[in-house]
C-alpha positions, 0 to 999 in steps of 0.5 A: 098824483103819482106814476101808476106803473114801471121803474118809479111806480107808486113815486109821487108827483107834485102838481101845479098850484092854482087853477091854471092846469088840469091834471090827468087823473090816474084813471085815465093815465092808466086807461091810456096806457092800457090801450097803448098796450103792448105796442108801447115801445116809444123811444122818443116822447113828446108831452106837448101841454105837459102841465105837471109832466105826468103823462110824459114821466109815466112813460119814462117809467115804462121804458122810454128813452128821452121825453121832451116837455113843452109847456108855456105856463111858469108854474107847470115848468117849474113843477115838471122841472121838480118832478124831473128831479125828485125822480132823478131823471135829468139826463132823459129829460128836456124841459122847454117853455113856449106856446106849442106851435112855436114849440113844434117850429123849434122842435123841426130845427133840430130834427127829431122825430117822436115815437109817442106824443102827448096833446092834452091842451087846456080844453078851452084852448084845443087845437089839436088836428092843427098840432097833429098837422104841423107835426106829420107836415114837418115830419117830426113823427117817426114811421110808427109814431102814436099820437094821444089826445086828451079831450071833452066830450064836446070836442069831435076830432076828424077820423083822419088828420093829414097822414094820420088815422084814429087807431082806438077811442074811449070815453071816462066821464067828461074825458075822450082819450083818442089815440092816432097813429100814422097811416099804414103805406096803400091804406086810404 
């Protein structure tokens, strides 16, 4: 594993041992970044089931600002905690251990709001349109907010998810990538 791209491309990246995550292959890491494209301008990231804390450094690596990692499992944030520092990035970083809605419940109390945010759940564990409604109901996403879910194939999730539409979808293997984005104002 490794950054695919920016300021730390081709830097290493350690993964979590054991069984307990399942991380984003570079295929599907670069997939998703290639359909972020050119509208990639996040400031402010949330990678909520960070695991090894991949998806969330890549985007550091391409310029955004801060990333705020959630995870519940030790392993997972001890490893982003030793990809943070082999990268040398501790000062755009914040690390939090907590299951992912209390997470978002302490992320409304201090009120900051997401530019990008990540949601690859355990696939046996996805709550996805459930995490997407507690972040556009306590307004943690920002105006322009793109919101990236990680998935099985089995797993259909809603056009439209509160105040949030699917902007673009694909399929790799076994894994769906669908990207929403907050609805534009008079769109239904």
């Amino acid at each position: 594993m490794r950054i695919i791209a920016g300021t730390y491309k081709g830097r290493p990246l350690e993964s979590v041992s054991g069984r307990s995550t399942r991380p984003t292959s570079d295929k599907v890491k670069g997939a998703i970044f290639n359909m972020l494209g050119p509208y990639f301008s996040a400031e402010k990231v949330l990678d909520l089931y960070a695991g090894t804390g991949a998806l969330g450094l890549e985007a550091l690596s391409r310029g955004a600002l801060h990333i705020t990692f959630i995870d519940q499992d030790a392993k997972a944030i001890q490893t982003i905690k030793k990809n943070i520092q082999a990268l040398g990035v501790e000062k755009s970083c914040s690390v939090y251990r907590n299951d992912a809605q209390r997470a978002l419940l302490f992320l409304v109390q201090q009120q900051v709001q997401f530019d990008l945010v990540f949601l690859d759940p355990p696939y046996q564990k996805q709550r996805i349109e459930s995490d997407m409604a507690i972040l556009w109901d306590h307004k943690l996403l920002s105006p322009f907010a793109v919101i990236v879910a990680e998935h099985d194939v089995g797993t259909t999730l809603q056009t439209n998810v509160a105040g949030l539409e699917i902007w673009k979808e694909n399929t790799y293997g076994d894994t769906v990538v669908t990207i929403y984005r907050v609805k534009k104002e008079g769109e239904e």
